[in-house]
C-alpha positions in Angstrom: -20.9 -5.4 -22.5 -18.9 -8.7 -22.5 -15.5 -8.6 -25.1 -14.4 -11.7 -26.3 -11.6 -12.0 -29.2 -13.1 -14.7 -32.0 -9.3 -16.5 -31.3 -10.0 -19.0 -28.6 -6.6 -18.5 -27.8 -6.6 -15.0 -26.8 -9.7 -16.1 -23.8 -7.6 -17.3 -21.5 -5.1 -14.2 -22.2 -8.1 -11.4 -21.7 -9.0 -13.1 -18.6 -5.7 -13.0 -17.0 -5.5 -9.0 -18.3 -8.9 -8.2 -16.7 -7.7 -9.5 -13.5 -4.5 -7.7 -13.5 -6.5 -4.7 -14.0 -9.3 -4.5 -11.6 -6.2 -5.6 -8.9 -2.5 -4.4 -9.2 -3.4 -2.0 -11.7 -6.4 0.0 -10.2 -4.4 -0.1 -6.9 -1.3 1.3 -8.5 -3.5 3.9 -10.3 -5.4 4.9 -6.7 -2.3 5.1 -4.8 -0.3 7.2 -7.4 -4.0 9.5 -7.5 -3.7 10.1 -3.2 0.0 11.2 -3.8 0.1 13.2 -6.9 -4.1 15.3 -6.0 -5.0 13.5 -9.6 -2.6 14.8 -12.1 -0.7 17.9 -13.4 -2.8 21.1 -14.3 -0.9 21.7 -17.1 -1.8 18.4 -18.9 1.9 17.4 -19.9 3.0 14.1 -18.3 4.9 15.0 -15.7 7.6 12.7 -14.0 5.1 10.8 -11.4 3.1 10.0 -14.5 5.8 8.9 -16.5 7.0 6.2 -13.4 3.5 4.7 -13.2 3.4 4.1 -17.0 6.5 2.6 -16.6 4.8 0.8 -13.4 1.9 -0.2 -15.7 4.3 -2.0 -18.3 6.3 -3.8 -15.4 3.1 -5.0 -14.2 1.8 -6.5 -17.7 5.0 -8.2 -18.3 5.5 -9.7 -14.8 1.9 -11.3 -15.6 3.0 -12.6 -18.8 0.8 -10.2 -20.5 3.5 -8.0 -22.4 3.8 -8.3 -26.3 1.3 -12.0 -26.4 1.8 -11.8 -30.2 5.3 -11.8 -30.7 7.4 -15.1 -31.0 8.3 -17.1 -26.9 11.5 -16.9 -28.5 11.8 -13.1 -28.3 10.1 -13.3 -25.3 6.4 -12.7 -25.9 3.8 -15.1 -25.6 3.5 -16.5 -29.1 -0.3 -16.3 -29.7 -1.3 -15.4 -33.4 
């Protein structure tokens, strides 16, 4: 199933987000599952978790992808 926001303003945004994840992001999440075995047992985040959210976020904000809807001036991308 195909998602498409009803703002054609937000297309060009959801394209540039699905490419991010099915490259840099699936990569960072494969290489961070070889090096950890897949996760704690425990369930609580543990400290290599809590680096590739942070990894995740980096990545979404180098693409320009980080807060769209709030105001260029505050750095986001200004989309309604």
């Amino acid at each position: 199933m195909e998602f498409w926001p009803p703002v054609e303003e937000a297309r060009p945004l959801v394209s540039e987000a699905r490419a991010l994840i099915e490259g840099l992001v699936k990569d960072a999440i494969a290489a961070h599952e070889e090096a950890s075995g897949g996760g704690s047992p425990d369930g609580r985040i543990s400290p290599e978790i809590g680096e590739l959210k942070r990894k995740m976020h980096r990545l979404g904000a180098e693409a320009g992808l980080y807060a769209p809807h709030v105001s260029e001036r505050l750095g986001g991308g200004g989309l309604p």
